[in-house]
C-alpha positions as CSV (number, residue, x, y, z in Angstrom):
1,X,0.0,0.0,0.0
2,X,1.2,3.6,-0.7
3,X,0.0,5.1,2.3
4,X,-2.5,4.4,5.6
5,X,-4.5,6.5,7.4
6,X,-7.9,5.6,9.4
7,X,-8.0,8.6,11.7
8,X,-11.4,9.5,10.6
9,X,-14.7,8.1,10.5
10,X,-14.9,8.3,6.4
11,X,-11.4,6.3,6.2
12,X,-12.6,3.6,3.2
13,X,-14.3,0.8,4.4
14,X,-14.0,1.1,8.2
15,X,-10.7,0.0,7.7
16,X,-8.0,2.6,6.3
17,X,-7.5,4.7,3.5
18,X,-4.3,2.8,1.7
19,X,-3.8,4.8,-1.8
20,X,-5.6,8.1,-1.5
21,X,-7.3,9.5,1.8
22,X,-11.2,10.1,1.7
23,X,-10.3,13.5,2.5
24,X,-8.6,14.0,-0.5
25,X,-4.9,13.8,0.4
26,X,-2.4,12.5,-1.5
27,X,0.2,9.7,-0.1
28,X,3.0,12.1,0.1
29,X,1.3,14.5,2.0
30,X,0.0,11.3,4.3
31,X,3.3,10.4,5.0
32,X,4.7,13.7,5.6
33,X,2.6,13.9,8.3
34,X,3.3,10.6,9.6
35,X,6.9,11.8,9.9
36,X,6.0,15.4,11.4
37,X,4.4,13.3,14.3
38,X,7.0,10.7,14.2
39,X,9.6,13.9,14.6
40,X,6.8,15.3,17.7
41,X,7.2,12.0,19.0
42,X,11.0,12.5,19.5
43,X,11.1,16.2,21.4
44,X,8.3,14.4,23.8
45,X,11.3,11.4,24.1
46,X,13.8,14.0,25.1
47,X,11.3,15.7,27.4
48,X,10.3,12.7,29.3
49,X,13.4,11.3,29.6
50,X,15.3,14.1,30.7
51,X,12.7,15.5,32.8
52,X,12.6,18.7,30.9
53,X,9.9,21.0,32.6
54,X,7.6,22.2,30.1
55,X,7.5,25.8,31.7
56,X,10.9,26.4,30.3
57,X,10.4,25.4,26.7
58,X,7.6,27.7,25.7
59,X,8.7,28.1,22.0
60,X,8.4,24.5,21.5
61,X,5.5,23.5,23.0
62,X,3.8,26.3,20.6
63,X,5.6,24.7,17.5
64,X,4.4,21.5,19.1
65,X,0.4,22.4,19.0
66,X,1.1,23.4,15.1
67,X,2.2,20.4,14.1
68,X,-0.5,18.4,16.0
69,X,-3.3,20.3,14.8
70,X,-1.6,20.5,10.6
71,X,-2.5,16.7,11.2
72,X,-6.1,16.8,11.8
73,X,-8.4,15.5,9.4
74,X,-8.8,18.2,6.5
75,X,-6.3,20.6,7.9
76,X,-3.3,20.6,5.4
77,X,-2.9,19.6,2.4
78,X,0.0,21.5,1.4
79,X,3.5,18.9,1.0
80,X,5.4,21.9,1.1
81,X,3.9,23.8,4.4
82,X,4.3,20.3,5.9
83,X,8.0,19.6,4.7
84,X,8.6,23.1,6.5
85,X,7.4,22.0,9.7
86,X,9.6,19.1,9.7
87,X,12.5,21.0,9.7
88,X,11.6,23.1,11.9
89,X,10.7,20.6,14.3
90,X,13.6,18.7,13.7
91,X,15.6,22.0,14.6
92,X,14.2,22.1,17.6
93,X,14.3,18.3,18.4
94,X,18.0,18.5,18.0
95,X,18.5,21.3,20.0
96,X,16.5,20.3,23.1
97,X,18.4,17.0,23.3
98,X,22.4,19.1,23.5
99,X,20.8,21.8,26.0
100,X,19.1,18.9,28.3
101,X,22.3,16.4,27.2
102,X,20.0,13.7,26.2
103,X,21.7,10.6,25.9
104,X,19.3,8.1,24.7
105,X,19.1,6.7,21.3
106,X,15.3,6.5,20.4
107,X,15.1,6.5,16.7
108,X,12.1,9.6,17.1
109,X,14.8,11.5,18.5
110,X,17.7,11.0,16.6
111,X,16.5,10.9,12.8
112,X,17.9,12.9,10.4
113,X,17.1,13.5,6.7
114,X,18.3,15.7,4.3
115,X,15.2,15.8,1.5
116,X,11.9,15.4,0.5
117,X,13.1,11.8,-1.0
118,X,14.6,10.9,2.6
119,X,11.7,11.8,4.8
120,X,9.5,9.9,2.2
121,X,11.5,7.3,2.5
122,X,11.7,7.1,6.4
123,X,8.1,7.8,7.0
124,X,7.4,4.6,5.1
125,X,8.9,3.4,8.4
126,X,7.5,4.9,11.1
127,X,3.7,5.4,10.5
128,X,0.5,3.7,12.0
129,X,1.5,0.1,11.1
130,X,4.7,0.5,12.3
131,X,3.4,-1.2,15.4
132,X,2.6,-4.8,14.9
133,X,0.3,-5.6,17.6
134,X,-3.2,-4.8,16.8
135,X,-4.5,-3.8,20.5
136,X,-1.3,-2.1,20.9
137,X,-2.0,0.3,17.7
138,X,-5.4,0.8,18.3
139,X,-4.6,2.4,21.8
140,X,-1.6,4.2,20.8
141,X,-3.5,5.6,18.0
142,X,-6.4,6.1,20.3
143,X,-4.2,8.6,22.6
144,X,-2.6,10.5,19.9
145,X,-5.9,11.0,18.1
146,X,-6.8,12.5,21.4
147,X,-3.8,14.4,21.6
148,X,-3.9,15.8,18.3
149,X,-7.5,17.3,19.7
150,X,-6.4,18.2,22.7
151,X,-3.9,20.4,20.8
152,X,-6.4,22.0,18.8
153,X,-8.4,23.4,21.6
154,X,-5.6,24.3,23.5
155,X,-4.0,26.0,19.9
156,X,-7.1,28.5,20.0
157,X,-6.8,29.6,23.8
158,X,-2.9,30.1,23.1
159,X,-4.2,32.2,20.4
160,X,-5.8,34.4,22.7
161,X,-3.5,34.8,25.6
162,X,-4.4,31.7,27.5
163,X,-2.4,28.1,28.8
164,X,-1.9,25.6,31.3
165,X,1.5,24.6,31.3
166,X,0.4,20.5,32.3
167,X,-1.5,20.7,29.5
168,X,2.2,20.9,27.6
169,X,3.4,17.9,29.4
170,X,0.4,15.5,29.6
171,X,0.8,15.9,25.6
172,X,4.7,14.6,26.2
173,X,3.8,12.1,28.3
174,X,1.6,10.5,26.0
175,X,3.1,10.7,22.5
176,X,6.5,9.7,24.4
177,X,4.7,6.7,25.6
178,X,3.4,5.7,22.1
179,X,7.6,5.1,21.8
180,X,7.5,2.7,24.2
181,X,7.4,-0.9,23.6
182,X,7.3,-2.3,27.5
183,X,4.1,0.1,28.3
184,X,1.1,-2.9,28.8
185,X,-2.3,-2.3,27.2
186,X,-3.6,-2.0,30.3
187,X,-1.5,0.8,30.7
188,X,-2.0,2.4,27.7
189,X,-5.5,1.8,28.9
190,X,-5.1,4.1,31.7
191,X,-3.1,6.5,29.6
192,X,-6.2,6.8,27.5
193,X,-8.7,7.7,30.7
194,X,-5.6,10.3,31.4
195,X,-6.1,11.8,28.5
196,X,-9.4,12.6,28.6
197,X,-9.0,14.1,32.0
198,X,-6.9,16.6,30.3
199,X,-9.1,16.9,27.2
200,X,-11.5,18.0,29.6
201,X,-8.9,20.6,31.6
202,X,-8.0,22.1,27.7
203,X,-11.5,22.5,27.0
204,X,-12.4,24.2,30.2
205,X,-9.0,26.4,29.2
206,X,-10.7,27.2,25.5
207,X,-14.0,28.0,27.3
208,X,-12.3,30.8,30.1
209,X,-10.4,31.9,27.0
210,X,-13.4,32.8,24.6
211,X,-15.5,34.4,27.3
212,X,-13.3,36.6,29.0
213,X,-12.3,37.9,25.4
214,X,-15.8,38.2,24.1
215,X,-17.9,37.1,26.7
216,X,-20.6,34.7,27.4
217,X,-22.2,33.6,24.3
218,X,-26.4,34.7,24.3
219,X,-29.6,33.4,22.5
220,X,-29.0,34.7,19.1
221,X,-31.0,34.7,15.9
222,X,-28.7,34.2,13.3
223,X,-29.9,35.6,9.7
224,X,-28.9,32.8,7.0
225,X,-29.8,35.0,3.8
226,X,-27.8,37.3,2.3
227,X,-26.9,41.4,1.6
228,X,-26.3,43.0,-1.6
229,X,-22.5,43.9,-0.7
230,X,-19.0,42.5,-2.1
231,X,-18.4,39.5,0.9
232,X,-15.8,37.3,2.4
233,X,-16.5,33.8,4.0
234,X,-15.0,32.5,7.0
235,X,-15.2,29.3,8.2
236,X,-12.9,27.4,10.2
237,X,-12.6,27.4,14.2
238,X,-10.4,30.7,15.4
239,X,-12.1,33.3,16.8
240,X,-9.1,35.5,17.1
241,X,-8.7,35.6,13.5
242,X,-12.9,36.4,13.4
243,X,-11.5,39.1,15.4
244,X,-9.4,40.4,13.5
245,X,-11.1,40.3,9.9
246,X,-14.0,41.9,11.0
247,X,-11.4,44.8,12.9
248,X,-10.2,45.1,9.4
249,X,-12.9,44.8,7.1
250,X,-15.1,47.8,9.4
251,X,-16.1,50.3,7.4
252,X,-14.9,48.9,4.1
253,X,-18.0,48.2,2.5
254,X,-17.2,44.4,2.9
255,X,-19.5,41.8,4.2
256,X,-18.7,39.0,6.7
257,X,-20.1,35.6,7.0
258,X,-19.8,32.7,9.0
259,X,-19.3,29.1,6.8
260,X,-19.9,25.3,8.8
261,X,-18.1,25.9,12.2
262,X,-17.5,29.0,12.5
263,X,-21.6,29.8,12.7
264,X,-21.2,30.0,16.6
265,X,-18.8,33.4,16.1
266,X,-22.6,35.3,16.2
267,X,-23.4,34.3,19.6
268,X,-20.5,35.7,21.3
269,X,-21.4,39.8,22.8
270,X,-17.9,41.2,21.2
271,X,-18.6,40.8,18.0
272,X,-22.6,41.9,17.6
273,X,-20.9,45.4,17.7
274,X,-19.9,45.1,14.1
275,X,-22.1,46.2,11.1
276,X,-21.1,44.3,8.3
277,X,-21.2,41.4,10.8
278,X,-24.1,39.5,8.1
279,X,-24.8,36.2,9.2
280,X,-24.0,32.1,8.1
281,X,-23.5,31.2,4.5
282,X,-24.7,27.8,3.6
283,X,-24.2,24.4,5.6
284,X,-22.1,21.9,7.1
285,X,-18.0,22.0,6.0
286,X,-19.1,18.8,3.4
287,X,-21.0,21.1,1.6
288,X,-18.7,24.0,0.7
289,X,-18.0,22.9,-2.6
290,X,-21.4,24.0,-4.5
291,X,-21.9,26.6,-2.0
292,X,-18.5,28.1,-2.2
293,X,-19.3,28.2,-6.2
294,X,-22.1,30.7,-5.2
295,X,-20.8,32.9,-2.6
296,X,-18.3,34.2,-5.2
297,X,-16.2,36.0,-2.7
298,X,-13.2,34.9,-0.9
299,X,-12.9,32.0,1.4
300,X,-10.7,32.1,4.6
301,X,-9.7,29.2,6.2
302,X,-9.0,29.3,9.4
303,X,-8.6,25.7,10.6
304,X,-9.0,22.7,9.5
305,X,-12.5,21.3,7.6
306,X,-11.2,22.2,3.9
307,X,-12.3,20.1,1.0
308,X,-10.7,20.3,-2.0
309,X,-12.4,22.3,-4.2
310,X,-13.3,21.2,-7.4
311,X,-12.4,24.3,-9.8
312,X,-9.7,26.7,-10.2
313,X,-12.2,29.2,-10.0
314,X,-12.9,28.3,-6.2
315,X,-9.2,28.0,-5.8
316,X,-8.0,31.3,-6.7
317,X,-10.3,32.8,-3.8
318,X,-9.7,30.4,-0.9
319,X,-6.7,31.8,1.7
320,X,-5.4,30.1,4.8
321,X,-4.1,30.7,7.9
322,X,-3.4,29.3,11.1
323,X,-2.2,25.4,10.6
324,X,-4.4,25.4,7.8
325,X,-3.0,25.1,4.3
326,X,-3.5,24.2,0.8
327,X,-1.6,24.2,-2.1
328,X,-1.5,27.3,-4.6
329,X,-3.6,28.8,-1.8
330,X,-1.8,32.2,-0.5
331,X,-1.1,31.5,3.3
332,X,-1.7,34.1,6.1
333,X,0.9,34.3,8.8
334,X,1.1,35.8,11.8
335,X,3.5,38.0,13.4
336,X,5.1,38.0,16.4
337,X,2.6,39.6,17.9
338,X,-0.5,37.2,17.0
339,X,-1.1,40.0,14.2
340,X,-2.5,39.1,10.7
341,X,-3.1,41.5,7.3
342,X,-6.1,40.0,5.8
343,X,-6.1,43.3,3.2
344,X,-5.4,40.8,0.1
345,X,-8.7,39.1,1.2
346,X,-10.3,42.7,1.5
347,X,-8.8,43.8,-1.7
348,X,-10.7,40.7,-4.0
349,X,-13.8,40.9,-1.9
350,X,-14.3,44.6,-3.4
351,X,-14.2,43.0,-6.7
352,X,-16.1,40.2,-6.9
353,X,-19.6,39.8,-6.9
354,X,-22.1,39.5,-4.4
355,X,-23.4,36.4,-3.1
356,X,-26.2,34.4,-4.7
357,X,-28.4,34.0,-2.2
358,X,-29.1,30.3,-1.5
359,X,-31.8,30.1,1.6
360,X,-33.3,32.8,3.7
361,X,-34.8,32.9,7.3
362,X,-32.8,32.5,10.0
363,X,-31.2,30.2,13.3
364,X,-31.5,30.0,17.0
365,X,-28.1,29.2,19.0
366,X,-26.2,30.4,21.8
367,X,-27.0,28.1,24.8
368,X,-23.6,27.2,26.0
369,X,-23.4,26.2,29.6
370,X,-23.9,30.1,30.9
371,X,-27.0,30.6,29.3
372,X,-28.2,27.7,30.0
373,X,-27.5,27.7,33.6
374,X,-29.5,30.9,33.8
375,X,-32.7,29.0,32.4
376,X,-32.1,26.5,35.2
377,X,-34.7,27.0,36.8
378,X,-37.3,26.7,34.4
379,X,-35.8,23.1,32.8
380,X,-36.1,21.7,36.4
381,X,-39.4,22.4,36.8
382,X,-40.0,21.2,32.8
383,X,-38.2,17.7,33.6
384,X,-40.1,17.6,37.5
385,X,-43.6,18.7,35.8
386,X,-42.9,16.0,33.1
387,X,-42.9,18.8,30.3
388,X,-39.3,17.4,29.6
389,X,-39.2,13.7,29.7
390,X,-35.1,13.1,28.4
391,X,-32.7,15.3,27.1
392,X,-30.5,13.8,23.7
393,X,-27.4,15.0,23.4
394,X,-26.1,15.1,19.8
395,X,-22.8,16.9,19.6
396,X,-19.9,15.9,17.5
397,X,-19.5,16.2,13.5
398,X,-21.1,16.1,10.4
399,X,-19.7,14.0,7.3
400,X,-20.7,13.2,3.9
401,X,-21.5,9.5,4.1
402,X,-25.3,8.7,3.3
403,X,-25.4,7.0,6.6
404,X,-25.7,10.5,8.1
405,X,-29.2,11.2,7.2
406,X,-30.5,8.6,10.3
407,X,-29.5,12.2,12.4
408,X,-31.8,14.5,11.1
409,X,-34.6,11.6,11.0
410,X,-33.6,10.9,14.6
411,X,-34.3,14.4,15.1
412,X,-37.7,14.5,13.4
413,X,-38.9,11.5,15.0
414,X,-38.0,12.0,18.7
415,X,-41.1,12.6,21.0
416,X,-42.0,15.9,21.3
417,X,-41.5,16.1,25.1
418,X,-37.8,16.2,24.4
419,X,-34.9,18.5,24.1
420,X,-32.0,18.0,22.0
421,X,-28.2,19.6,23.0
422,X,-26.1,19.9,20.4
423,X,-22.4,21.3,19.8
424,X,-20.4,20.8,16.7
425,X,-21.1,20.7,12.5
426,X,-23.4,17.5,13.4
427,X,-26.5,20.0,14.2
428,X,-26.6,21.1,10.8
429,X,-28.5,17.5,10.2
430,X,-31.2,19.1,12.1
431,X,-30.8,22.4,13.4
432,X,-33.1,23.9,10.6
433,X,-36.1,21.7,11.0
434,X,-39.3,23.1,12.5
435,X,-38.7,21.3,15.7
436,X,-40.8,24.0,18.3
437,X,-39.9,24.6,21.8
438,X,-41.4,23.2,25.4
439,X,-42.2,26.1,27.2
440,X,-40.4,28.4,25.5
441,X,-37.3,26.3,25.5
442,X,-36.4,25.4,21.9
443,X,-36.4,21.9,21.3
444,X,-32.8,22.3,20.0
445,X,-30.1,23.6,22.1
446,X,-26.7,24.9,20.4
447,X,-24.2,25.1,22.5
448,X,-21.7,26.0,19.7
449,X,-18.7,24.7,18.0
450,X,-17.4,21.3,18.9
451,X,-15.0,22.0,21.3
452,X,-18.0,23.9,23.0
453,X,-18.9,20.1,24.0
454,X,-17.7,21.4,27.2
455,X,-20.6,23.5,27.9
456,X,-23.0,20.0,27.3
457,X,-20.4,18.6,30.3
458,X,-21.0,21.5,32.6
459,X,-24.8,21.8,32.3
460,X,-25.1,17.6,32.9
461,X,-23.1,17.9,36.0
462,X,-25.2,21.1,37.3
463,X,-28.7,19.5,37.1
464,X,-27.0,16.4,38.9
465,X,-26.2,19.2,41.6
466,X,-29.5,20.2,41.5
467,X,-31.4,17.2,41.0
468,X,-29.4,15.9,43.8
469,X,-28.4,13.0,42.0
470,X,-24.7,11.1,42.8
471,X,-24.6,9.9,39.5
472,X,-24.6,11.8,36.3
473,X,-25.7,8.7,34.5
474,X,-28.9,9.0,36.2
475,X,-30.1,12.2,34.7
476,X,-32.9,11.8,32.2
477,X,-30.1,12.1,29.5
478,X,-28.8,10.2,26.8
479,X,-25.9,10.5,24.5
480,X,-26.2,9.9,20.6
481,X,-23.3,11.4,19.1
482,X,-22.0,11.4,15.8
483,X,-17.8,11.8,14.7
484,X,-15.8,12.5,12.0
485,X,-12.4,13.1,13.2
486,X,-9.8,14.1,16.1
487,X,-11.8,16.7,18.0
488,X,-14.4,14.6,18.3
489,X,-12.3,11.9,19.8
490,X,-11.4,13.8,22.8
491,X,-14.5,15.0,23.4
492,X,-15.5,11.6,23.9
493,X,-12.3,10.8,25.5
494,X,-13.3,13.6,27.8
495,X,-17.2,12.2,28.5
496,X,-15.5,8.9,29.8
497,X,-12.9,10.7,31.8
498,X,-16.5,12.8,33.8
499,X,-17.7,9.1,34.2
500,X,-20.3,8.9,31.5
501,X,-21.4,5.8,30.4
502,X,-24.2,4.2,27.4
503,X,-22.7,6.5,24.9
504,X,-24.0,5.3,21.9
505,X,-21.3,6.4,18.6
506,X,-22.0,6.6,15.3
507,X,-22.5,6.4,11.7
508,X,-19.7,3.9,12.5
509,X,-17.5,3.0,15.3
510,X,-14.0,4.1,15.0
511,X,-12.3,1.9,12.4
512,X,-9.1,2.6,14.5
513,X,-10.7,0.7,17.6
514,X,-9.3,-3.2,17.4
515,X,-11.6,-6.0,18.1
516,X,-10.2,-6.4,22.0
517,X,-10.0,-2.7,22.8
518,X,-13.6,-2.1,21.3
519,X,-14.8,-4.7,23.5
520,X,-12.6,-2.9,26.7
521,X,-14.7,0.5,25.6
522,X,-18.0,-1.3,25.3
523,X,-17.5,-3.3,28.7
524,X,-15.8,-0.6,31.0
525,X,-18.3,1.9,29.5
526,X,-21.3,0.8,27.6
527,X,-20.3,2.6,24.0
528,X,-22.2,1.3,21.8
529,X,-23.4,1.8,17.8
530,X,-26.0,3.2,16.3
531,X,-29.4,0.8,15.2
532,X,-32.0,2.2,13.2
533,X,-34.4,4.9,13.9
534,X,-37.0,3.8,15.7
535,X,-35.2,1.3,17.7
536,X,-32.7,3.5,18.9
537,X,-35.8,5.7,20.2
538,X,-37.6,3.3,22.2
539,X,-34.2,2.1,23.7
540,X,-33.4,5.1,24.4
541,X,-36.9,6.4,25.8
542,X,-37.1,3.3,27.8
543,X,-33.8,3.4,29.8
C-alpha cells in the first residue's frame, strides 16, 4: 500500500485509506505527516526522559500544537507547508536534546534526513503500522488521536493569551509513551482515561479563554440569507482571526459571514458590535464545494475542515491561515505579535460579486453552559412537571456519508417532550427543521462549535447538583453522538474521563478501535453503535 490513514470516520471501508485519503490527500502529504508526528514523537522522548519542565520550553511547545493540529483531518494539504514544519521541528528536536544532554538513542529523536526523497522514505517506516500488535495500535492511536484534539483546543486559547502549562506535558507524556514498547495495554489503557482528563482541563481552558475575550455567548438569531454587498467567507474554528477580519474589514463596504463551524462566532457579545457582521452562509464543512461556487467571494480558512475544491475558479479565492493550508492557496501568517493582514482578502472581496443568495430565514443558537444555567430553573421544573421527559445529546460532526441522514430523521422522530443539546457541525442535520420549543425552550439547544462540548459537560453535572443525584448517569439524559475526526475523539475521550457511560457512537464505530479494545470500551463503558431509527428511540426512551 502507498500510504495508511484511518483517523477518521470516512477512512474507506472502516478499515484505512491505503492509496488516497477520503479527504482527499495524497500519499505524500499522508506520510509527511506521519513523519511530522513521528519527529513530535522524538522532542516528547527528550522531554520525558530528561525530565525537561515544560515551563521552560515555551517556544516548542507552541511549534508542538502546530504540528499536532496541521494533522487533523482536512487541515493541510499543502506537502510543502508540511516539509517546513519538519525542519523546523527537527531544529528544535535536535537542539532540546544538547541543552538537556540527552543521551538516549530513540530512533524519534535521533533521525535525520536531508530531502523530500529521505523523509518519504523514512516515513514509510515509522507510520501507524509500524506497530505490529493490533491492540497495541489501536490504543496508541487512540491517545494521539486524542492528543492531536487536545492540541487544537488548547491552539485557539494560546491564540488568545491563555495556557496551562500541564497541558504541555500531559501531551509529552503520552506521544513519548506511544515510543515505548514495555508500556502494557492495560496501561495504555489508563493513559487513554488520562487523556481525557486533560481533554476536559484544555476544553475548560478554551471555554475561560473565549469568554473573557468576548464574553458569554447569548440566545442569538442568526440571519442565514444574504446582503447586496461585495463578501468574504470564514469558516474554520479561530475566533481571534474572526476578530481580526471583521477589525479590518469595518467600514470597508465588505461583508462578513460565518461558513460550517464557525456559525457560533454570532453568539459571542464582542462581536454583535460590528455592522457588516451579516450572518452564516450555507451548511455543514461537506458542503462547501457547491456553496463556495455561489458565494463568489473569498474564502478564509481558518482551521482545519477544507475540502478540495473542485475548480480553479474556487481555488483562486480560498486563503489560509493558522495550521491550515492548501496548495496554490496564499497562506496568512502571523507575526510575532498574534497579528495578521487579511487586506489581500479585502482587496478581491471589493471586486467580486455579491453572493447568490441560496436560503433565507434564520437560526436559533447560543445556549452554552452560561446561558443555559440561567434557564435553570425553568428546565427543572420542565423535567419535575414532566414537560421534559429526556434530554439527547447530539454533539460531535457532520460528514458526507449517506449513513448520516439517520440524524436528522432521529431528530424528526424523537417525542415531542424532548430537548435536543447539540455542539459541533453534526446539528446542521437538524438544526433547521421546525422542531418547536417546550415552554419556550427550543427543542434544540446549540451550545456551539465542537469543542463547546464542554458546555453539554457542565450543564449535565449542574442538574446532577440540582437534582441531587450522585450519579450523572442517572439524569434523564442520553448520548447519541455522531464523529468525523480528532476533535471529536477527545471529546469523547473527555465524557468517559466525567464518568459517562451508554454512549452510543456513530454512523460507524472508529475503524481505529481493534476487536479487544472495542470490547474494553463497550464493557468498562457501555459505547455502543448506532441501530435504526426507531429502535434507537424506544431504547433510548425506555432506559
Amino acid at each position: 500500500m502507498s500510504m495508511f490513514c484511518y483517523q477518521c470516520q470516512e477512512t474507506a471501508k472502516n478499515t484505512g485509506c491505503t492509496i488516497k485519503g477520503v479527504c482527499g490527500k495524497n500519499e505524500e502529504v499522508a506520510k509527511l505527516q506521519d513523519l511530522l508526528i513521528y519527529a513530535v514523537k522524538g522532542i516528547s522522548e527528550i522531554v520525558v526522559k530528561t525530565k525537561t519542565d515544560a515551563a521552560e520550553i515555551n517556544a516548542i511547545n507552541h511549534e508542538v500544537l502546530t504540528s499536532l493540529f496541521i494533522t487533523i483531518t482536512n487541515a493541510n494539504f499543502d506537502a510543502d507547508a508540511i516539509e517546513k514544519q519538519i525542519v523546523k521541528v527537527l531544529g528544535l528536536r535536535d537542539q532540546l536534546a544538547k541543552d538537556t544532554a540527552y543521551n538516549g538513542n530513540r530512533d524519534a529523536a535521533v533521525f535525520t534526513v536531508d530531502s523530500r526523497e529521505s523523509m518519504l522514505s523514512k516515513a514509510s517506516q515509522v507510520g501507524v503500522l509500524a506497530t505490529e500488535n493490533e491492540d497495541i495500535r489501536s490504543l496508541r492511536e487512540l491517545i494521539i488521536y486524542g492528543i492531536k484534539g487536545m492540541a487544537a483546543y488548547a491552539e485557539h486559547a494560546y491564540n488568545i493569551g491563555k495556557e496551562e502549562i500541564s497541558i504541555y506535558s500531559m501531551m509529552y507524556e503520552g506521544l513519548a509513551a506511544t515510543l515505548d514498547d514495555s508500556l502494557t495495554a492495560d496501561d495504555l489503557v489508563a493513559l487513554t482515561l488520562k487523556t481525557g482528563e486533560y481533554g476536559v482541563k484544555a476544553m475548560a481552558l478554551l471555554d475561560e479563554a473565549n469568554t473573557s475575550r468576548y464574553g458569554n455567548p447569548e440566545i442569538t438569531s442568526v440571519n442565514i440569507g444574504v446582503r447586496k454587498n461585495p463578501a468574504i467567507l470564514i469558516s474554520g474554528h479561530d475566533l481571534t482571526d474572526m476578530e481580526q477580519l471583521l477589525e479590518q474589514t469595518k467600514g470597508t463596504g465588505v461583508d462578513v459571514y460565518t461558513h460550517g463551524e464557525m456559525l457560533p462566532a454570532h453568539y459571542y457579545p464582542a462581536f454583535k458590535k460590528y455592522d457588516n457582521f451579516v450572518g452564516n452562509y450555507g451548511n455543514s464543512w461537506w458542503m462547501q464545494v457547491g456553496e463556495f461556487e455561489s458565494f463568489h467571494g473569498p474564502i478564509l480558512f481558518t482551521t482545519n475542515c477544507i475540502v478540495p475544491p473542485k475548480t480553479p475558479e474556487v481555488a483562486e479565492r480560498i486563503f489560509t491561515t493558522g495550521a491550515a493550508g492548501f496548495p496554490g492557496c496564499p497562506h496568512i501568517p502571523a507575526d510575532e505579535n498574534g497579528k495578521k493582514d487579511f487586506s489581500a482578502i479585502i482587496e478581491m472581496a471589493k471586486k467580486l460579486p455579491s453572493p447568490d443568495e441560496i436560503e433565507t430565514g434564520s437560526i436559533v443558537g447560543g445556549f452554552a453552559h452560561n446561558q443555559v444555567l440561567a434557564l435553570a430553573d425553568k428546565v427543572v421544573d420542565a423535567v419535575k412537571s414532566g414537560a421534559i421527559k429526556k434530554f439527547f445529546v447530539m454533539a460531535g460532526c457532520d460528514g458526507r456519508m449517506k449513513s448520516r441522514d439517520y440524524y436528522t430523521e432521529f431528530a424528526k422522530q424523537l417525542p415531542k417532550d424532548t430537548i435536543i443539546l447539540t455542539a459541533g457541525c453534526a446539528k446542521y442535520r437538524y438544526n433547521k427543521l421546525e422542531l418547536g420549543d417546550i415552554g419556550g425552550i427550543p427543542r434544540v439547544l446549540d451550545a456551539g462549535q465542537c469543542n463547546d462540548s464542554y458546555s453539554l459537560a457542565v450543564i449535565a453535572l449542574k442538574l446532577k447538583e440540582v437534582f441531587g443525584l450522585d450519579d450523572v448517569n442517572k439524569l434523564p439524559i442520553a448520548y447519541n453522538i455522531a464523529w468525523y475526526e480528532q476533535k471529536a475523539v477527545i471529546v469523547l475521550l473527555a465524557l468517559l474521563s466525567l464518568g459517562v457511560k451508554n454512549i452510543h457512537l456513530g454512523p460507524t464505530l472508529p475503524g481505529f478501535l481493534s476487536p479487544n479494545v472495542a470490547k474494553v470500551l463497550v464493557d468498562t463503558f457501555g459505547i455502543a453503535g448506532i441501530g435504526t431509527v426507531e429502535d434507537d428511540i424506544e431504547l433510548f426512551m425506555n432506559a
